[in-house]
C-alpha positions in Angstrom: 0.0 0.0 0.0 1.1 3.5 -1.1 2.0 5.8 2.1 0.3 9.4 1.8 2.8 12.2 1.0 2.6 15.6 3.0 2.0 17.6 0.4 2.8 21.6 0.6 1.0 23.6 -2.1 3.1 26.3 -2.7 3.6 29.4 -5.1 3.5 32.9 -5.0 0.3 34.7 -4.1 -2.8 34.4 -6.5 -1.4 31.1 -8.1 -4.7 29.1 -6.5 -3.1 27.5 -3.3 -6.0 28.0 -1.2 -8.3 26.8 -3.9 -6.1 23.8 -5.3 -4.8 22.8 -1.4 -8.3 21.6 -0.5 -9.4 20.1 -4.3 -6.0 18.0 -4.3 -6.9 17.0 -0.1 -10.5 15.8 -0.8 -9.1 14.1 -4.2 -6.1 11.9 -1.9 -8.7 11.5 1.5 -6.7 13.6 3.3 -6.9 16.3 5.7 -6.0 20.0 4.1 -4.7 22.8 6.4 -5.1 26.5 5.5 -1.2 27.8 5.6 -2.7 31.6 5.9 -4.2 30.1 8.9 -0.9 29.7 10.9 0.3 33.2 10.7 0.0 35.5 13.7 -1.9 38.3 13.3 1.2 41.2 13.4 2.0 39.1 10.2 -1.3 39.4 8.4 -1.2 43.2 9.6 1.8 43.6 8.0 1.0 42.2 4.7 -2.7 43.9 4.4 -0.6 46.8 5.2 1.3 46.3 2.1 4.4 45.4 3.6 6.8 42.3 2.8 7.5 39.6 5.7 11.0 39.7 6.5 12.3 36.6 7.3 12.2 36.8 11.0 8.6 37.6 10.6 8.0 33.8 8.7 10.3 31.7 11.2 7.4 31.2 13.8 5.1 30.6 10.7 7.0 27.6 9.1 7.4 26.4 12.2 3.9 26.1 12.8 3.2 24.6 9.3 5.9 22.3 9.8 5.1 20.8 12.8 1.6 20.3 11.3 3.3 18.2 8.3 5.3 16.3 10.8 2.4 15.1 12.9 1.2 14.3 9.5 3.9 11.7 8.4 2.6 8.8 7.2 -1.1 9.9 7.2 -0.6 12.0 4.1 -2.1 15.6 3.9 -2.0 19.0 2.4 -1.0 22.2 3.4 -0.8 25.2 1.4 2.3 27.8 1.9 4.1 29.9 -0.4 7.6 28.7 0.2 9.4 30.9 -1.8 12.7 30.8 -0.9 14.8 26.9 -0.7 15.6 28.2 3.1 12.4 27.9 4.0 11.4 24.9 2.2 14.9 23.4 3.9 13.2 24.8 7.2 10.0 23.0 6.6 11.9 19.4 5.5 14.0 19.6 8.5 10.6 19.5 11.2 9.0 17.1 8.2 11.2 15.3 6.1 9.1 13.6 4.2 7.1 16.3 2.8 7.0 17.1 -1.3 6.1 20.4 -2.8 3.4 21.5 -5.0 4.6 24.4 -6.7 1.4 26.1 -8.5 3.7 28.5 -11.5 2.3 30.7 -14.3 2.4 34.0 -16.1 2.5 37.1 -14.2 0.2 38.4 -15.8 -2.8 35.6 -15.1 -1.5 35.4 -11.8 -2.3 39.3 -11.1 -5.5 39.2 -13.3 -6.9 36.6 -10.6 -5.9 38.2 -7.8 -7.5 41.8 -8.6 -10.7 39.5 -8.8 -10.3 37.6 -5.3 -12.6 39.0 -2.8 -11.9 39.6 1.0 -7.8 38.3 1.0 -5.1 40.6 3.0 -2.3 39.8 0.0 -2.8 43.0 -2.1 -1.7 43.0 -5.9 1.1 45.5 -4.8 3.1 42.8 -3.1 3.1 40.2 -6.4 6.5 41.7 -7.5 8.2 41.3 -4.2 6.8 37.6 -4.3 8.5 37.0 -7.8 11.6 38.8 -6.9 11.3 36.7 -3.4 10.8 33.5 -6.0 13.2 30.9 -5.4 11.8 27.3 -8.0 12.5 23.8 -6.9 15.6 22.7 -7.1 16.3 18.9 -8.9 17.2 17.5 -5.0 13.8 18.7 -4.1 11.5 16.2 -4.0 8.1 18.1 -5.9 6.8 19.4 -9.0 6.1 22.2 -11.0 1.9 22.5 -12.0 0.6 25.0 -14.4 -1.5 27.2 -12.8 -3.6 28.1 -17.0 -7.2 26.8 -16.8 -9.9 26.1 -14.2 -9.5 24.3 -10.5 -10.4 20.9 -11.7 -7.5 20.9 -14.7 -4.8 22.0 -12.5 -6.1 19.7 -9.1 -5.5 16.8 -12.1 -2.3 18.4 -13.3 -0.8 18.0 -9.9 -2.6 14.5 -8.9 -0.7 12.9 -12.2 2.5 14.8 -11.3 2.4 13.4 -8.0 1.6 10.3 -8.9 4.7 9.9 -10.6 7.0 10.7 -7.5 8.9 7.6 -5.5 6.8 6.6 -2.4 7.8 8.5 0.5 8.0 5.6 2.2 10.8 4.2 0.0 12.7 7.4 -0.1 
C-alpha cells in the first residue's frame, strides 16, 4: 500500500493554493490545512498593510506549518504555503522530512489578473512583485513538481494528482 505524502502547495500569491490545497486533499482522502491560517496576526497586519515579511517575521510561521506536516507523516495531507525561498522549504523538510512540494507557477500576468478578482484576502496585488523577486523554483534534490496554474481548479487539481503520482513513495525514499 502507497503511504500518503505531506504535500505543501506552494507558489507565489494568486497562483490558487488555497483553492487547489483543498481540491487535491478531498481528491487523496486527506486532511487540508489553510497555511494563511498559521500566521499570527502582526504578520497578516503587515501584509494587508502592504508590507513584505521579512524573514524573521515567517520563522514562527514555518514552524507552525511544519510541525503540522510532521504530525502528519505517514497519514498523508496537504497544506498550502508559499515557500518561496529553498531556506524555507529546507526549514519546513528539517521539522517534516518527508514532505513534497506542489509548486502552482504561471504567467504574471494571469496570476495578477486573478488576484484583482479575489474578494476579502489581506495579500494585495502590490506585493506580487516582491513575491516574484522573493521566488526561489524547486531545485532537482527537491522532491516536488512544477503544476501549471492556465485553466480552471479541476484541470490544475489533475495536473498535480498525475504529477504526483509519478513521484517515488515517500516511504521508500
Amino acid at each position: 500500500m502507497r503511504t500518503p505524502h505531506v504535500v505543501v502547495v506552494m507558489g507565489v500569491a494568486g497562483t490558487g493554493k488555497t483553492t487547489i490545497g483543498p481540491l487535491l486533499a478531498a481528491r487523496l482522502g486527506v486532511p487540508y490545512a489553510e497555511g494563511d491560517d498559521f500566521h499570527p496576526q502582526a504578520n497578516i497586519a503587515k501584509m494587508a498593510a502592504g508590507i513584505p515579511l521579512d524573514d524573521t517575521d515567517r520563522w514562527p510561521w514555518l514552524d507552525a506549518i511544519g510541525a503540522w506536516a510532521h504530525g502528519r507523516a505517514g497519514l498523508g495531507g496537504v497544506v498550502s504555503c508559499s515557500a518561496l525561498k529553498r531556506s524555507y522549504r529546507d526549514r519546513l523538510r528539517a521539522a517534516a522530512p518527508g514532505i513534497v512540494f506542489v509548486h502552482l507557477a504561471g504567467d504574471r500576468s494571469l496570476i495578477e489578473d486573478r488576484m484583482t478578482h479575489r474578494q476579502g484576502h489581506f495579500m494585495p496585488t502590490a506585493l506580487l512583485d516582491s513575491q516574484f523577486a522573493t521566488l526561489e523554483p524547486l531545485q532537482a534534490d527537491e522532491a516536488g513538481v512544477v503544476v501549471d496554474v492556465s485553466g480552471g481548479p479541476e484541470d490544475i487539481t489533475e495536473r498535480a494528482l498525475t504529477a504526483l503520482d509519478e513521484l517515488p513513495d515517500p516511504a521508500t525514499r
